[in-house]
C-alpha positions, 0 to 999 in steps of 0.5 A: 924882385919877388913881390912880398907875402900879403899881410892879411889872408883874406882870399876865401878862393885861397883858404878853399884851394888849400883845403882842397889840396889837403883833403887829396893829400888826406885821401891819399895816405888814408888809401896808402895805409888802408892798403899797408894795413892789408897786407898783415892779412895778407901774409897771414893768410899766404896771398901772395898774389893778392899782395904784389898786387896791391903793391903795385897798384898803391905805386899809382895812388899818388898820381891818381890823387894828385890828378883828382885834386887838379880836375877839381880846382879846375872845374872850381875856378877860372884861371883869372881867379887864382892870381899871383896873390891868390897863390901865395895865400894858398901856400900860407893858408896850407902851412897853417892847415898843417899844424898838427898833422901827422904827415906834413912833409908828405903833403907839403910834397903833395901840394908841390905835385897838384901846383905844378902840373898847374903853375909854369916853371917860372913859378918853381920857387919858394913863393909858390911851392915848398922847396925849402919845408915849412913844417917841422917833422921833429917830436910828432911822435910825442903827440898823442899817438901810438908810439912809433916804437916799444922798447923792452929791458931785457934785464928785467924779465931775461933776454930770451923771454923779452925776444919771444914777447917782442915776437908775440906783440905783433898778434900774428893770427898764424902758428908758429912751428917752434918758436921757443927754438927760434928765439933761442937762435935769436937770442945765442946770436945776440950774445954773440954781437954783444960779445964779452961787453957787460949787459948794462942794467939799462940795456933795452931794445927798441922795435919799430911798431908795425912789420914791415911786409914784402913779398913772402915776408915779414921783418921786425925791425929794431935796435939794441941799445947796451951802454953808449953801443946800439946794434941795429937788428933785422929778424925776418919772419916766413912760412914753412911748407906747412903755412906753419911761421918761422924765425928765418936768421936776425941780421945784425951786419949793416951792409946787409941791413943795408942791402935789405933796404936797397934802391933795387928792391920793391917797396916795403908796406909798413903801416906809419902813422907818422913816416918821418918818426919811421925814417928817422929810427932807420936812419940811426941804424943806417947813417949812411943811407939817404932820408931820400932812399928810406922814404922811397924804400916805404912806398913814398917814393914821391917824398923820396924825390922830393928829397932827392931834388933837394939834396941834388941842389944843395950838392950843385951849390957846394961843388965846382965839377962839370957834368961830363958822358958817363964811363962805359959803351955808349948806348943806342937809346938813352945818352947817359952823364954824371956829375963826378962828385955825385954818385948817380947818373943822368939819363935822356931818351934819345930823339932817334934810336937807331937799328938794330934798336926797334923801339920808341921814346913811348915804348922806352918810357913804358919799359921803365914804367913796366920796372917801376911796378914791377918786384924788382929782387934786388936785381933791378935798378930803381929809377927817379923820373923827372920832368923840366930839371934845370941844370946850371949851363956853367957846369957843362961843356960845350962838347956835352951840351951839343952832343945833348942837343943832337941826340935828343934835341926835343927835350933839351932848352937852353934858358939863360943860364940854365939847361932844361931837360924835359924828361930825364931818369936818374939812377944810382951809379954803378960800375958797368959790368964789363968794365969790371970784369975787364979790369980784373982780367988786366989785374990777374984778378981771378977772383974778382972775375968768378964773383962778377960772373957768378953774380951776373948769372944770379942776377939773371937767374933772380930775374927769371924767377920774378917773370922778368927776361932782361932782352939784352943780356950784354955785360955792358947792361948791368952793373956792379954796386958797392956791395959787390952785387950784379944789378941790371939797369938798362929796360929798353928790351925787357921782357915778361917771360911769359911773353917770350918763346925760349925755342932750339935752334933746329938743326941744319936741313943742308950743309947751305943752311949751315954756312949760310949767314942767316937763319934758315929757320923763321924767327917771330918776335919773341923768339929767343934761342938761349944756345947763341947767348954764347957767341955774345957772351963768351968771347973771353975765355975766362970769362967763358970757363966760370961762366960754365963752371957755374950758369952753364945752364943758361945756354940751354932752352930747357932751363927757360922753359922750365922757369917759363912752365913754374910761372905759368903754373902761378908758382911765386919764387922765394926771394932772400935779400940776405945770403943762405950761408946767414939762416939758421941752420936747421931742418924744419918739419916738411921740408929736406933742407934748410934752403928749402924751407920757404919754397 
């Protein structure tokens, strides 16, 4: 049995811990905004370079921070001062010190991170740490602070000049080229979406207050409200050749609202004072979004697991499937299972990985990292990485555990009746690209087999763009999501592109060279010959023909060279996370198309 809270706190060594703590937390976030801050000057001023790189370096904030709260418990205190009482004190103190503040289940999350790279795992409860919160994120925003959101009545002043003035509000410090026609495309495709239903006299529009940044550019993200009908909206904002802004499309579809918000997207900077206020807003406009996928989306991807985990047990608790191997080719590196009723997959490095495979559980983690920091394009996977996940040992079965402990023996433990792995990853579940294109071969399916292999070569062509060669390129390594889009999920070879060396197969010196079974020709490490991309890609010949219909390109050395030349040129591609055929068809100054507009 758990011993009781103490009735009385009166360890000044716990009230001292939990400031400690929440000053690291402070910190944190008070370098997390700072940074979301920047990046409105950023785009302002066409840094791209600088903002991708501030945006990888506050992925690593939290970690840095966490580990300097541990380095100054520990110089501070000697492991016989922080007993078991004292620990429990330390929570109690913490939830105190969050009254008031404007990110609690942030820094709840934060503590949890210092107290368990501190406390062995038989401390995970809720005792020690939250894991269940503690604090109410509900009403913060009716503090004294500035509102989360501003809310316009159209009905008031006129459609169009509430849209221009919701523009305007944001004080931008770059001209627009022409934003009178802009907002007069935003404003005919509104009307549009609210159809022949009445403007109410209450009509109004809410915006979130702060832009949302990412990549080469800024989105203002709101809803309108008509009666009892509220229509979510997006309206992305990018610069012409000229720096000159423009209104790029407003996106009303919620599968693309989605997409934009998707798990295989870089993260978003967005200044929030209060995140769960945020969260909350795009969660009314996206219900079938996870709160766990919004918060990670913003940047606070430690909340998002967090959230996750929680969700993930609840789920264990209400259902009764067992775990089982996940459907698709095995690999070589990782040893992949699903829970049936849950729709993500669970991945373990391997102890051995054997040949032709020539890497390592280090250099595989490094891989995965690489991914993590990486602007993803809508093309890659984000992954969730945990250390000692419990797993009830009911749920598997005995086929499955021993295959576990065969393959990656040093970080599976049987405890009890519990399964711990020590390292896992855990990613959204998709179907594997080649299942699917097999099933619509077998079903006649033209159609469905020209859209997975015209989003295959996007996805590749995407991935090109942001300096990324995926190494195995074999439809088994990609997957389809439920919008039907070509995601890339296995990292074990993945390359920069400025790291391989996209060379022509020389031609044979003698007619041994061209029968022999090997190269005659020397092959370094980053060698890569485009032209045998075929022979593993296009056995099928249906798949072959839309292949060539539409990538033929690929199999040529020049096109990789090319792309390889623009990157090393400092050249940052356009990425769109919405189809072309959505924008606004018009010609802006400076440019010969609309798809060019943004180049």
């Amino acid at each position: 049995m758990r011993a009781a809270f103490p009735k009385i706190l009166s360890s000044q060594i716990a009230f001292d811990t939990a400031r400690t703590i929440l000053d690291g937390f402070d910190k944190h976030y008070r370098l997390f905004r700072q940074t979301s801050q920047a990046a409105k000057k950023y785009f302002e001023e066409s840094e791209w370079k600088t903002a991708q790189a501030d945006a990888r370096a506050r992925i690593a904030f939290y970690d840095k921070r966490v580990q300097e709260c541990i380095h100054i418990l520990e110089d501070e205190y000697d492991a016989e001062d922080l007993t078991d009482d004292v620990w429990r004190e330390v929570k109690l103190h913490y939830i105190g010190l969050l009254i008031d503040h404007k990110q609690p289940e942030l820094a709840e999350t934060f503590f949890n991170s210092v107290c368990c790279n501190i406390l062995h795992r038989t401390y995970f409860h809720n005792d020690f740490i939250f894991v269940r919160p503690a604090v109410s994120t509900e009403y913060i925003e009716n503090d004294e602070i500035a509102p989360v959101y501003r809310v316009y009545y159209p009905a008031k002043d006129g459609l169009r000049y509430t849209l221009k003035r919701i523009v305007t509000n944001f004080q931008l410090q770059c001209p627009f080229a022409d934003l009178n026609r802009d907002v007069a495309l935003v404003e005919a495709r509104l009307r549009n979406v609210l159809g022949a239903a009445p403007i109410e006299a209450n009509h109004q529009i809410q915006v979130l207050a702060s832009l949302f940044y990412r990549n080469k550019g800024a989105y203002i993200v709101g809803k309108s409200i008509n009666g009892n009908r509220e229509y979510p909206f997006v309206v992305p904002i990018l610069h012409n050749r000229k720096g000159d802004l423009f209104l790029d499309t407003v996106l009303f579809d919620p599968a693309l609202i989605t997409v934009l918000f998707s798990f295989t997207r870089a993260y978003f900077m967005v200044d929030m004072e209060v995140p769960s206020a945020y969260v909350q807003f795009l969660h009314s406009m996206l219900p079938n979004k996870p709160c766990s996928e919004i918060y990670t989306i913003l940047g606070l991807q430690k909340q998002g697991k967090a959230l996750f985990y929680r969700d993930f047990l609840h789920h264990l608790r209400h259902s009764s499937d067992r775990f089982e191997s996940a459907p698709g080719i095995r690999g070589l590196v990782m040893m992949v299972f699903a829970l049936p009723s849950f729709p993500y997959v669970f991945k373990a490095i391997k102890d051995h990985i054997p040949a032709p495979k020539e890497t390592t559980r280090a250099i595989v983690k490094e891989k995965y990292l690489l991914v993590k920091n990486h602007d993803r394009v809508g093309r890659m996977a984000d992954t969730l990485e945990y250390s000692n996940v419990a797993f009830p040992r009911a749920r598997f079965s005995d086929a499955l555990l021993a295959e576990l402990k065969q393959v990656a023996p040093s970080i599976v433990e049987e405890e009890g009746d519990e399964i711990v792995i020590r390292h896992l990853y855990i990613e959204r579940r998709m179907i594997p690209l080649n299942i699917w294109l097999t099933d619509a071969g077998k079903q006649g399916d033209e159609a469905a087999l020209e859209h997975g292999i015209i989003e295959y070569g996007n996805a590749i062509k995407e991935l090109v763009g942001a300096n990324i060669f995926p190494g195995d390129m074999l439809y088994k390594n990609f997957g389809v999501t439920r919008h039907g889009r070509v995601v890339f999920y296995d990292y074990d070879e993945i390359e920069y592109i400025t790291d391989c060396n996209f060379r022509a197969i020389p031609a044979p010196r003698s007619e041994e060279d061209e029968l022999s079974a090997e190269p005659w020709y020397p092959v370094a490490k980053n060698d890569v010959f485009p032209e045998q991309l075929g022979t593993f890609l296009l056995g099928d010949p249906d798949v072959k023909k839309y292949f060539i219909k539409h990538h033929a390109e690929l199999l040529t050395p020049q096109f990789w060279q090319t792309r390889k030349q623009r990157i090393l040129e400092g050249h940052i591609e356009d990425v769109f996370p919405y189809p072309q055929e959505c924008r606004f068809n018009y010609q802006l100054p400076g440019t010969s198309n609309p798809a060019a507009q943004a180049a």
